[in-house]
C-alpha positions as CSV (number, residue, x, y, z in Angstrom):
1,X,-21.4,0.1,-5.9
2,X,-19.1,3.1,-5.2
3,X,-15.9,3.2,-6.4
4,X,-12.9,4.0,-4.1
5,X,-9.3,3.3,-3.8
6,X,-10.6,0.7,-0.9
7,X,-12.9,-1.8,-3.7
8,X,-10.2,-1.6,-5.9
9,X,-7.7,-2.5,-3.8
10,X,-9.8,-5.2,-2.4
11,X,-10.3,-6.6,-5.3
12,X,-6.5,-7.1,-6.5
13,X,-6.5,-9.0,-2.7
14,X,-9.3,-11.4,-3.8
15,X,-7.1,-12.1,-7.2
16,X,-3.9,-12.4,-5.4
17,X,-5.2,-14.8,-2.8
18,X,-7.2,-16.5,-5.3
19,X,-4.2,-16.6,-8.0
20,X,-6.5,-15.1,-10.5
21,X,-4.8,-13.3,-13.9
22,X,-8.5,-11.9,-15.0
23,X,-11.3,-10.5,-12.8
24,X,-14.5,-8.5,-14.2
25,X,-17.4,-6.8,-12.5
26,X,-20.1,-5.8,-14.2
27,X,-22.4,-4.1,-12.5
28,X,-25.0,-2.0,-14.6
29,X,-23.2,1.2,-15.5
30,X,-20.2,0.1,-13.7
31,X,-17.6,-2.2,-15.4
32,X,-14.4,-3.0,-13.8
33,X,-11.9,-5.3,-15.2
34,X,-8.4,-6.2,-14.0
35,X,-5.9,-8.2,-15.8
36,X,-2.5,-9.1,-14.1
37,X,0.4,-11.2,-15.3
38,X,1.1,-14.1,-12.3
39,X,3.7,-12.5,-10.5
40,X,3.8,-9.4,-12.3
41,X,1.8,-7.2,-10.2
42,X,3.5,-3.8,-11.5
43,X,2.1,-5.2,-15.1
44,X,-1.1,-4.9,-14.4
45,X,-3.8,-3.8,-16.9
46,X,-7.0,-1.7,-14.8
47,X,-9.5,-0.9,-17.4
48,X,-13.0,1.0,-15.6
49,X,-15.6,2.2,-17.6
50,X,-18.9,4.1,-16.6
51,X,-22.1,4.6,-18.8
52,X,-24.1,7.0,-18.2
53,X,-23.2,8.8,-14.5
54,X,-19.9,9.9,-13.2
55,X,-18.1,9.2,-10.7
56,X,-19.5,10.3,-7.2
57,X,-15.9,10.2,-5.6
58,X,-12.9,10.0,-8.2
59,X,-9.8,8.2,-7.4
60,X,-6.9,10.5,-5.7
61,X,-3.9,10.3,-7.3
62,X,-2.2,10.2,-4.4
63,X,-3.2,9.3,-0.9
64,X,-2.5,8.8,2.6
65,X,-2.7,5.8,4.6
66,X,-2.2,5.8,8.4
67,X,0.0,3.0,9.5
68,X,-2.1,2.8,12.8
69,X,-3.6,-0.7,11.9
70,X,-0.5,-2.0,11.1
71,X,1.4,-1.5,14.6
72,X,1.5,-5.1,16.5
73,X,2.5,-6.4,19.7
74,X,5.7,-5.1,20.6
75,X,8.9,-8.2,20.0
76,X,11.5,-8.7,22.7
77,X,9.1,-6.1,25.3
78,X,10.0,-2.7,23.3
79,X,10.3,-3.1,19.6
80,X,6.8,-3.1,17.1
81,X,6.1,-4.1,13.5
82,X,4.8,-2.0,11.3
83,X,3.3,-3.6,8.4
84,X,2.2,-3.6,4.8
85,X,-1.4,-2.1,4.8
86,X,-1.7,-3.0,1.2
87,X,0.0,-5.6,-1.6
88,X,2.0,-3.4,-3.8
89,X,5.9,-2.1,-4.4
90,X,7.8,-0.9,-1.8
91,X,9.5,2.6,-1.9
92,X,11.8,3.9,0.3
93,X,11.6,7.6,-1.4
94,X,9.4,9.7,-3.6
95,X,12.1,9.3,-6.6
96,X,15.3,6.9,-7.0
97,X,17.9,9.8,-6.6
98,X,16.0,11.1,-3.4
99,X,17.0,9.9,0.0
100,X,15.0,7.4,2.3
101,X,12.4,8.6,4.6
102,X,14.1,7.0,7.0
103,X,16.9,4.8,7.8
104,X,18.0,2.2,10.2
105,X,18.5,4.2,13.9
106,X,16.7,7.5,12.4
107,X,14.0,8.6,14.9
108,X,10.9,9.8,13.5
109,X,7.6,11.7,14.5
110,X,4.1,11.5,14.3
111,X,2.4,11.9,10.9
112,X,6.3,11.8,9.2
113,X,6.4,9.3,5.6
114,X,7.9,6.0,6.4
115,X,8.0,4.9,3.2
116,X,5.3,4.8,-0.4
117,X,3.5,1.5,-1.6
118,X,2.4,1.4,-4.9
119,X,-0.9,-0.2,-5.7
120,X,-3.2,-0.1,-8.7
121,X,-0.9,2.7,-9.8
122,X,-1.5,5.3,-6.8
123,X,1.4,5.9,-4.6
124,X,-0.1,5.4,-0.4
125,X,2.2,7.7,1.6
126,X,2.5,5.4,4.8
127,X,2.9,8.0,8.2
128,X,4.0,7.4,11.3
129,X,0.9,7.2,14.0
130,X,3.4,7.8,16.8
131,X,7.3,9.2,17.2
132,X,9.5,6.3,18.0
133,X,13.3,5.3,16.1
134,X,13.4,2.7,13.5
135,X,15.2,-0.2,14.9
136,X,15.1,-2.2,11.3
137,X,14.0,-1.7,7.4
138,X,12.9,-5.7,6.5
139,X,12.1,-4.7,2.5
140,X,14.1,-3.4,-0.3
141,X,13.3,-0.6,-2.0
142,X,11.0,-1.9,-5.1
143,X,10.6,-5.0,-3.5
144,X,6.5,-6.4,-3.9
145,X,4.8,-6.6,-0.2
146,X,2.2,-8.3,0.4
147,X,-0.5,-7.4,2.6
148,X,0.7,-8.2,6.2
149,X,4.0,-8.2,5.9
150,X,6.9,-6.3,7.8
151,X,7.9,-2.9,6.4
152,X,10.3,-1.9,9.8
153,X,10.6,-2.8,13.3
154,X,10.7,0.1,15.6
155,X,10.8,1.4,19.3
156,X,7.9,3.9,19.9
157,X,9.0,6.9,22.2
């Protein structure tokens, strides 16, 4: 099994959906175990350990997620979703005394940060796959997402 920001994230899904507070793999040399407080997701506890072998791929502190996948049909003939790739917490800006990405009526372009969602302690930079305005923020800023939900409503250019 290779570990990657993907299996780890997948597996906080499968205890979220399952309402799970403990999950362990154990898997030769690879032990992953996850503890989480019920509705406490920014709580919880990641512990990975690995015998004898390294790592083939190590985790990025940081990464980028394309919101591509997450653009919907469009609402009312113009407007799109763009939506939560990931369950985690909502961030409007890089650091509380920074500025939004964007705003309500701010036009945007390809590749620009929308917004950051925290999972498993990485911060995802979700980009814009297309220039377009956003039309309306539906989080708060530090607000949990789940997977699937709403970030903004926008008009595509």
């Amino acid at each position: 099994m290779e570990l990657t920001t993907e299996t780890i994230q997948n597996l906080a899904r499968i205890m979220t959906n399952e309402n799970l507070t403990s999950l362990v793999l154990d898997q030769g040399n690879l032990k992953i175990e996850i503890k989480r407080e019920v509705g406490q997701l920014q709580s919880a506890d990641i512990t990975v350990s690995k015998a004898a072998t390294e790592i083939s791929q190590p985790l990025a502190h940081n990464s980028e997620i394309v919101a591509s996948e997450s653009i919907e049909m469009p609402i009312n003939g113009h407007w799109k979703e763009i939506k939560s790739p990931m369950v985690g917490i909502f961030y409007q800006s890089s650091q509380p005394e920074n500025p939004p990405y964007v705003t309500k009526g701010q036009r945007f372009e390809e590749g620009d940060t929308l917004c950051i969602i925290e999972a498993m302690k990485l911060m995802n930079e979700i980009t814009a796959e297309t220039p377009g305005t956003i039309m309306e923020v539906c989080v708060s800023n530090g607000q949990i997402v789940e997977f699937g939900q709403v970030l903004y409503r926008i008009v595509e250019d």
